[in-house]
KEKE-3310 file (N, C-alpha, C; in steps of 0.2 Angstrom, whole numbers, plus 5000, padded with zeros to 4 digits):
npx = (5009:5003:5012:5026:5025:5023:5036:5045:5039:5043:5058:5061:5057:5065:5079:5078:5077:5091:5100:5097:5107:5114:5108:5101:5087:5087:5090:5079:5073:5077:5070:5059:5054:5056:5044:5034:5034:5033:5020:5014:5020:5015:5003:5000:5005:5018:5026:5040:5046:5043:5045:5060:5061:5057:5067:5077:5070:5073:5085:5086:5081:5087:5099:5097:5094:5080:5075:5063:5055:5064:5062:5047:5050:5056:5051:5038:5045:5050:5038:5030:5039:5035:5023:5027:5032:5024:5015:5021:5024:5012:5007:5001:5002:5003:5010:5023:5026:5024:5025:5044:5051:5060:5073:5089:5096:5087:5086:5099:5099:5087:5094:5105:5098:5094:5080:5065:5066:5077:5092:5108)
npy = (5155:5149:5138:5142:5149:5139:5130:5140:5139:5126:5128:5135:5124:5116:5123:5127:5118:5108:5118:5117:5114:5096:5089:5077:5079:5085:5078:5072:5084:5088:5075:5076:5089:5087:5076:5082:5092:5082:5079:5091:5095:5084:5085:5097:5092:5091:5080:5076:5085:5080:5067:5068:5075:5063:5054:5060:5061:5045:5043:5050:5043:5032:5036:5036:5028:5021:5008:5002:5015:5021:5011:5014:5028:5026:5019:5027:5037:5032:5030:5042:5046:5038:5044:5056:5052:5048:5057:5067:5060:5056:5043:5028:5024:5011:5007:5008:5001:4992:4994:4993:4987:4976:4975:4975:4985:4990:4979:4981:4994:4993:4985:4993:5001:4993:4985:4975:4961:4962:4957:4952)
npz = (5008:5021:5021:5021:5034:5043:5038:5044:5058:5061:5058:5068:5081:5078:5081:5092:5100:5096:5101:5114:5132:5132:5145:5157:5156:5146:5135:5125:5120:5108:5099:5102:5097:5084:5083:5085:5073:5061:5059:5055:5044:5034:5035:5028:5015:5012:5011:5005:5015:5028:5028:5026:5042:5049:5047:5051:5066:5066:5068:5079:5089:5089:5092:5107:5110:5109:5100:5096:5094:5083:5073:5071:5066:5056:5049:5044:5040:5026:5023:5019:5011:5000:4998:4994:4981:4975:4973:4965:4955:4950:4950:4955:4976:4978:4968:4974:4985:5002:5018:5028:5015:5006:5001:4996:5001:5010:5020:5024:5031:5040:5049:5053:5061:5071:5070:5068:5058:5052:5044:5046)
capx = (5010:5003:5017:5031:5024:5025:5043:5048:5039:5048:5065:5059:5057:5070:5085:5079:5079:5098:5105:5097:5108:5113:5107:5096:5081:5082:5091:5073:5071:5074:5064:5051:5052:5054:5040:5029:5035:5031:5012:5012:5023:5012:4994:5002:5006:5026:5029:5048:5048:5040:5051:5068:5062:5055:5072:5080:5071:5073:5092:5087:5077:5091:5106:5094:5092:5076:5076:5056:5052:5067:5061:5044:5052:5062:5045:5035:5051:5048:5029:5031:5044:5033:5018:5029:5036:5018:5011:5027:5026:5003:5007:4996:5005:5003:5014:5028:5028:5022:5032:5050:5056:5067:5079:5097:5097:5080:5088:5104:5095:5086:5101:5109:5095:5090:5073:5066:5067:5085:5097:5116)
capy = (5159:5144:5133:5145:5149:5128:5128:5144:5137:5119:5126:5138:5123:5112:5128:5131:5110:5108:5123:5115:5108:5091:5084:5071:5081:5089:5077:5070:5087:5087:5070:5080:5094:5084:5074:5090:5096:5079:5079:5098:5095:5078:5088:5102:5090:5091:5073:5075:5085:5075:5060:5070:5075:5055:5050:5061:5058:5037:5045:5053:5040:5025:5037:5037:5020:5018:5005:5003:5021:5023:5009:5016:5033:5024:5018:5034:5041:5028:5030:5048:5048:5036:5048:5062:5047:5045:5065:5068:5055:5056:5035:5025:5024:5004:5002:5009:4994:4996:4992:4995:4985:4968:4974:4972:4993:4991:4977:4986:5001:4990:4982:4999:5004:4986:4985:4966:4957:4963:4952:4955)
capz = (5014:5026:5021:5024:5042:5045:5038:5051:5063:5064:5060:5075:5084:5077:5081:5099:5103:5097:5108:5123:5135:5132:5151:5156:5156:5139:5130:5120:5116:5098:5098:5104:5093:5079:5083:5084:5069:5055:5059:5053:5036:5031:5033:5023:5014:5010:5010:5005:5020:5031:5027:5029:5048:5050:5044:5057:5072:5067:5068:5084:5094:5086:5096:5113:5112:5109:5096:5092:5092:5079:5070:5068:5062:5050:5044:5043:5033:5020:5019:5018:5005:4994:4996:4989:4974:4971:4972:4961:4947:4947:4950:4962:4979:4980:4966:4978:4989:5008:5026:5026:5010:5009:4996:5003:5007:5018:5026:5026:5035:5045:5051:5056:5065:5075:5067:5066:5052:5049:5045:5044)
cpx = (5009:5009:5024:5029:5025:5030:5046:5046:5044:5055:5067:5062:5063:5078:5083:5080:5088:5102:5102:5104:5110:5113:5103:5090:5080:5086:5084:5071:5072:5072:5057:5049:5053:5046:5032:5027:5034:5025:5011:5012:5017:5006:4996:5004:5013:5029:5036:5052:5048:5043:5058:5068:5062:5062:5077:5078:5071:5081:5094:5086:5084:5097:5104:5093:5088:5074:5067:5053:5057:5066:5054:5043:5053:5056:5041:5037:5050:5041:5028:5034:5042:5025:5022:5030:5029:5014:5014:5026:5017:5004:5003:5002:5006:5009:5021:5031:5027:5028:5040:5054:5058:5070:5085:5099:5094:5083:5095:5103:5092:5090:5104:5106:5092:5085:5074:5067:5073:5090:5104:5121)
cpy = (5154:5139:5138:5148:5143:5128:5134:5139:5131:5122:5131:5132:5117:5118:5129:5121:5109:5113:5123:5112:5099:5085:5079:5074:5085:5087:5074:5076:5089:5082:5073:5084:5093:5079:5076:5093:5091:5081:5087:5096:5090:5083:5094:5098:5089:5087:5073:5078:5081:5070:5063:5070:5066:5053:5052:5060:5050:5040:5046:5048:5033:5027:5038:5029:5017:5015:5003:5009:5023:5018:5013:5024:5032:5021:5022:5037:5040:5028:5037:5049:5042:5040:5053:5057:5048:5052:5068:5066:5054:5048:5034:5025:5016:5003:5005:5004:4998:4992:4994:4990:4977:4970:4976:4981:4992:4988:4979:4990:4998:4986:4988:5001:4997:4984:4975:4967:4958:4957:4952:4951)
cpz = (5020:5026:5023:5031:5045:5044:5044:5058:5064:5063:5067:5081:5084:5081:5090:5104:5102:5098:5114:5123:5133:5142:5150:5156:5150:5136:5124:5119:5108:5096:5097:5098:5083:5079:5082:5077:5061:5057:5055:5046:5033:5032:5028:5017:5008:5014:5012:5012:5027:5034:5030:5036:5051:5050:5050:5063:5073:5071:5075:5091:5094:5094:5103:5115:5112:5102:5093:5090:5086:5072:5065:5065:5058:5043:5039:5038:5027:5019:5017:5012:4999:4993:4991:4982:4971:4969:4968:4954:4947:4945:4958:4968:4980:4974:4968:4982:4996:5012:5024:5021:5012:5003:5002:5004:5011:5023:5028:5033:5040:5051:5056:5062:5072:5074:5066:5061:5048:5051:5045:5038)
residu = (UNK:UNK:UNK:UNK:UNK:UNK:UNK:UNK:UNK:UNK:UNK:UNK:UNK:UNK:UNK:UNK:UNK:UNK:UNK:UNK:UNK:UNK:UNK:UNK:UNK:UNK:UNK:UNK:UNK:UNK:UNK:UNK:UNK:UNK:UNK:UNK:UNK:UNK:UNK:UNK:UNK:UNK:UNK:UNK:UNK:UNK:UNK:UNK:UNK:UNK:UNK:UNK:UNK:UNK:UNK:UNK:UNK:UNK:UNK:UNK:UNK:UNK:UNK:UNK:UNK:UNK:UNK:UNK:UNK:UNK:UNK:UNK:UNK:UNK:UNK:UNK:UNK:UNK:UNK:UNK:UNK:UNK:UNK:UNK:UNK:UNK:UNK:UNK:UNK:UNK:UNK:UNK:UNK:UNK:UNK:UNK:UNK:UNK:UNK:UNK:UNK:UNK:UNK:UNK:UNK:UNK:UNK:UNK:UNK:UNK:UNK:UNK:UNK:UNK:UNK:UNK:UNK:UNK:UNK:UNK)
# end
C-alpha cells in the first residue's frame, strides 16, 4: 500500500512537471520533481527505480547544461542499480565495483555526458 502511494505520487509529480511550460522559469521543473521524487523510491527501497529516475534526471540536468550535477545523477543511477543487482542476486554489494566504471561503456556514458575521466 505504501509503495503504491510513492509510485502515484512521483508519477503525480513527474506528469504535472512535463506539461509545464517550457520557459525560463520552469524549465528545471522536471529536474526538480525528479529530484524529489529519488530520495522517496531509495528509502522505500525500489532501487531499480531509483536508478531509472537518476538516470533520467543525469539525462535532464546533461540537456540543461549542467554537466556536474548530471554527472552526479549518472552516478547515483549506477549506485542504485547496483544496490538493486545486489538485493536481487542476495550478493555482497562490493563485488559490483563502486564509482562509475572504466569499462569502454562507462567511459562511453561518461563521455556522452562530460563527466571527468572520459576519454573519447
Amino acid at each position: 500500500m505504501k509503495t503504491r502511494t510513492l509510485y502515484m505520487l512521483t508519477a503525480l509529480l513527474l506528469s504535472a512537471a512535463a506539461i509545464e511550460p517550457s520557459s525560463a522559469d520552469s524549465r528545471g521543473n522536471l529536474s526538480y520533481a525528479l529530484e524529489q521524487a529519488v530520495p522517496s523510491l531509495a528509502a522505500a527501497q525500489d532501487y531499480w527505480s531509483a536508478s531509472r529516475l537518476s538516470l533520467q534526471l543525469a539525462h535532464e540536468r546533461n540537456r540543461l547544461h549542467e554537466t556536474p550535477a548530471a554527472c552526479d545523477a549518472l552516478a547515483k543511477s549506477l549506485d542504485y542499480y547496483r544496490m538493486a543487482l545486489a538485493r536481487e542476486t542476495r550478493t555482497s554489494l562490493g563485488e559490483f565495483g563502486a564509482g562509475l566504471g572504466d569499462d569502454d561503456g562507462m567511459r562511453e556514458i561518461r563521455t556522452r555526458f562530460g563527466c571527468a575521466g572520459a576519454t573519447a
